[in-house]
Every structure is written in C-alpha cells, then in structure tokens.
N, C-alpha and C positions, 0 to 999 in steps of 0.2 A: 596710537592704537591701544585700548584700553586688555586689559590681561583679563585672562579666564581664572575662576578660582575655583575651588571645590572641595571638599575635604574627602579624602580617600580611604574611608575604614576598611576598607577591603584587602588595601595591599600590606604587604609585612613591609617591615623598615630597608633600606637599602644600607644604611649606615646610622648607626648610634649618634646621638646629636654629641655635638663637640662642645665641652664646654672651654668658652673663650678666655684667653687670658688679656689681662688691659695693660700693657707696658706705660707708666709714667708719663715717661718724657718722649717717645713715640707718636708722630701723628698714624691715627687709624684710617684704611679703607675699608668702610663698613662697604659690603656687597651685600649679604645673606642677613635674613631677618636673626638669625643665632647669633650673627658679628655682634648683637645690642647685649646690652646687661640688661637681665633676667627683670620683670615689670613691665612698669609704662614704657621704655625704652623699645625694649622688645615689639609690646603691643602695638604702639606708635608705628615701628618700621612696618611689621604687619597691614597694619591700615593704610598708610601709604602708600604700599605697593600695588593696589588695587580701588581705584577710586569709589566702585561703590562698595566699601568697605567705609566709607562717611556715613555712617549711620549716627543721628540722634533722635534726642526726644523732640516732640514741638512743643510740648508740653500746654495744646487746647485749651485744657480745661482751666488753667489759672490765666490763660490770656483771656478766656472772656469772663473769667472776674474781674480782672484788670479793669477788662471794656468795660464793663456796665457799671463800675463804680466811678472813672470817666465820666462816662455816659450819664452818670444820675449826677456828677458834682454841674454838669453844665445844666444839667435840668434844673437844679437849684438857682444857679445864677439866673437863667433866663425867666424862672418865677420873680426871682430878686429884681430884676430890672423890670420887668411889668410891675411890679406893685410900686416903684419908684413910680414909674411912667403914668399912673394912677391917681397918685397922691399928690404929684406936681401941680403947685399953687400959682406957677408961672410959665403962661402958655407961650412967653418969649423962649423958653430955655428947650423946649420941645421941637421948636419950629426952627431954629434957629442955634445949632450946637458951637458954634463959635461965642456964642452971650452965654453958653452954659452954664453957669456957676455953682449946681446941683455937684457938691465934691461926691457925695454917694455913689450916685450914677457914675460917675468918671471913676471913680473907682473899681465898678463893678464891671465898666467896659474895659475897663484894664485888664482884669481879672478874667474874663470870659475870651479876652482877645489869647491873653497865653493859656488859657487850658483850652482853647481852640488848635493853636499851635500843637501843641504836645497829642490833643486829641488826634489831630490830621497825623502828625508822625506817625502815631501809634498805629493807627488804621493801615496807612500804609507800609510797616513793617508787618503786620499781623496780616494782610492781604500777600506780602512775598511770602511768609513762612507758610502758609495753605496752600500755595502755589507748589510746595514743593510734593512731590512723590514721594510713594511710600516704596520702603526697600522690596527686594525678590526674597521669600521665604529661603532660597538656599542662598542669599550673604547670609542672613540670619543664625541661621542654624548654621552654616561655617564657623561664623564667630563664638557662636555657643562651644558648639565643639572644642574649637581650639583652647579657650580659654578653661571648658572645664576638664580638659586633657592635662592641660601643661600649668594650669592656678597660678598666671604671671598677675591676676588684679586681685583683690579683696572680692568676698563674694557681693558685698551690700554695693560696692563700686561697678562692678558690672551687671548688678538686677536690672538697668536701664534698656539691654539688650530684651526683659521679661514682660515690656509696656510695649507690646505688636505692634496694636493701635495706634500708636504713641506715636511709633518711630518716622522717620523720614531719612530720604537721602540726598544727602545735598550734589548730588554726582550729576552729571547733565543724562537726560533722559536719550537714550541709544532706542534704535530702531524696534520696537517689540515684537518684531514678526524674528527677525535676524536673532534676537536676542534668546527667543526661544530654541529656534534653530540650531542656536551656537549650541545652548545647554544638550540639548538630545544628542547632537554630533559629538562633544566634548564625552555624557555619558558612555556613547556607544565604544567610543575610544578606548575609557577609561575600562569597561566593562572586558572589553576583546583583545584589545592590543596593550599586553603588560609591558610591551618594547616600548611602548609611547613614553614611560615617563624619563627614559635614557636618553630622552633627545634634550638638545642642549641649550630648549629652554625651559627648561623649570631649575635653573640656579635660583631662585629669589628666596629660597626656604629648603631644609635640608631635612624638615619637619616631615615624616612619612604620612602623616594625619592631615597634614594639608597641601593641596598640591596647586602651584600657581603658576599658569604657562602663558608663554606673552608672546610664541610665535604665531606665524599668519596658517599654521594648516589647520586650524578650527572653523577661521572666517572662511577659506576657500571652501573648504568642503562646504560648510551650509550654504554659501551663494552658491555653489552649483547645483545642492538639492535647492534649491528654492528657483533658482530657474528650469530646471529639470521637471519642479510641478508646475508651475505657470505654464508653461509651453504645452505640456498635456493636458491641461486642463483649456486650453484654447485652442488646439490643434484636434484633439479627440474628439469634441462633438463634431468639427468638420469632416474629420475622415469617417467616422459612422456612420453620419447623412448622405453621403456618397456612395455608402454599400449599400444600405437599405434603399429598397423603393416606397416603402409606406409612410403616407403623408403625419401618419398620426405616430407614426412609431419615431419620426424626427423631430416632431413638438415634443414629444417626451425627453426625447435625450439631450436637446437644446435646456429645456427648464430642469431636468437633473444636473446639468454641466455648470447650467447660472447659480443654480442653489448652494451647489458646492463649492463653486468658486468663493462666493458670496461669503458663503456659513466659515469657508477658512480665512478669508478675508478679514471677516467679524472678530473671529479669536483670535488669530496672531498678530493682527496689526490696531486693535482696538480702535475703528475706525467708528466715525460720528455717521449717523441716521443720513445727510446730506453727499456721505463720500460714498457711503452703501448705493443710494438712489445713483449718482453720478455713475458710479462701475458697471451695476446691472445696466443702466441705459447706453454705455458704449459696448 
C-alpha cells in the first residue's frame, strides 16, 4: 500500500531532529529517513520511502535530436544504396544477391542492417520513456520544500526538480479519482486533526516539514466518501422522480444528475471520450 506524503508548514516541530551518531564496527537499523548521514543518504531514504517520490527528467528534447540524427544517418544510407542500385553495370547481381559480388552494396547493407538495429531499440526505449506520467504538483513541491529546508544536495544537483515539463514518474500510475480523494482527505486531516500526526504511523521521518503516513485511515475514509457520492448521485435522481409528479420537472433532474455524474466522472478519473459515452449510456 503505497504512503501519503505531504509537507506540513503549518505544524511546529514535535521534536528537534537528532542528530545521528555512526558507531564503526556496529551494524545500523536504519528505520527513520534522519538514521542516514546528511546528503544523498538522507535524500535516498527519503525517496524511497514513497514511490512517487521517483521523480526524473526524460530529458525530450535531446532524445529527439538523438532520433533525427538516427533518423537522417539511415536516410543517407538508403540514398547510398539507391545510387548503388543505379549505377549497377550487372543486372545478375540485383536479381540474384547470392552472385552479389558488388562489396559496396554489402557493405552498405551491413551498415543499414545495424543502424536499423540500434534505430528499432532506440524507438522502442524512447516510446517506454513517453509512456511514462508526469508527477502530481504536490510530490513536486514536497521535494522542493524539503530540500530547500534542510540543503542535504548542491543546489545545481537538484535544479532537475526546476524542468516541470521535464519531469516524470517512474512510479506505477494509482487510481486518479482515489488519488485525489486521498489528497483532500489527507488535507482535511492534516488541517483539523493536529492529533493525526501522533498516530503511529508517521515513523518514517521525524522531519516536522514533512510528514509521511502509510496507515490505512486515508484510504478508508476516501473509499467511503467516494461511495457515499456515487450512491447519491444514482439514488437522488430516483428518489426525486418519485416525489414530483411533473413530467418535465423529472427530465430535468435526470439530465442534471447525468451531467454531474459525468462532469466528476471526467475530472477525477480522467476517463477517455468512449468510457464517458459507455457510463452516460448505462
């Protein structure tokens, strides 16, 4: 079950961070992202503790200079082999590539066969890295946060977090309707109940500035607001229609009840033009 993260400028410190001592010859139980020495160490346990906290560059923009310099060296070969295929003074060797004795050409199909190769990999790496999603604005600014709180990286080492655009997450993509959910629940929590952070789980950081909870009463409470609105929102237009007697007063609140359904349907779960059609029609 993946953890909630957040950073919390709101709340004052519980406890002053500890700083850790490293005994030699002692094996360590690192638990808390503080157990690491100050840096990558640190930053590391940090990111690990929360998977989409995998944030990098895809870095676009040089992958498709990459391509098209690929792309234009095969265009060169394939001119190079027509103008061979052209100038062939021996209609055996065209018709018949076992008698080929044209070393140019075999050359050049040698040549065209591995930068094919490499091209096909390429493609296909460069079509998974597109594939990936881009992070939620608040991992973003969490990791901003934390880093320019506590200055465990160089700043020019962490400007990669300052490319938006850039970034991606290599994290596997969780339910977007849930996902929002979770966030407004987690907020409300964090905003009303200053008991929440005493429960016992936000061991993973002792960090007042960032707070990371990996028990299940986030996920509960949003699946229950989330079936709480689906149910009303498919029960209500029937108990309406049942009060009212007017024909046209129940066409209305049937196409209000579809629209809504519909319109939250759209934003929280970022659903395709085909899955819209498919829900209005049941």
């Amino acid at each position: 079950m993946p953890s909630q993260t957040t950073p919390l400028p709101l709340w004052e410190a519980q406890r002053p961070p500890v700083k850790k001592k490293y005994p030699a010859n002692k094996a360590l139980i690192l638990c808390e992202v503080e157990d690491y020495r100050a840096g990558y160490p640190r930053y590391t346990a940090l990111l690990s503790s929360h998977s989409p906290y995998f944030l990098c560059r895809s870095f676009n923009r040089l992958r498709a200079r990459v391509l098209l310099l690929k792309q234009d060296r095969l265009s060169l070969l394939e001119q190079t082999l027509d103008k061979l295929d052209q100038e062939e003074s021996c209609d055996l060797f065209l018709g018949r590539s076992r008698n080929d004795k044209n070393l140019e050409r075999i050359t050049t199909l040698a040549e065209i066969d591995s930068c094919l190769t490499d091209y096909d990999t390429y493609l296909e790496r460069t079509r998974r890295t597109l594939a990936l999603g881009p992070p939620s604005e608040r991992d973003t600014q969490a990791l901003q946060n934390w880093l320019d709180g506590t200055g465990m990286i160089a700043r020019e080492e962490r400007a990669y977090l300052s490319h938006s655009r850039d970034l991606v997450t290599v994290a596997p993509a969780d339910d977007t309707a849930m996902t929002h959910l979770e966030t407004w629940v987690e907020d409300q929590l964090i905003r009303y109940y200053r008991g929440f952070r005493k429960g016992r789980y936000h061991d993973t950081s002792i960090d007042a500035n960032v707070y990371i909870y990996s028990g299940p009463l986030i996920k509960r409470v949003a699946k229950s607001l989330l079936l709480f609105v689906i149910t009303m929102l498919l029960l209500a237009p029937v108990i309406l229609c049942n009060i009212t007697t007017s024909a046209t007063l129940r066409v209305i609140i049937i196409m209000a009840f579809t629209i809504s359904y519909l319109l939250i349907l759209s934003i929280l779960a970022k659903s395709r033009t085909i899955e819209l059609i498919i829900a209005g029609a049941t």
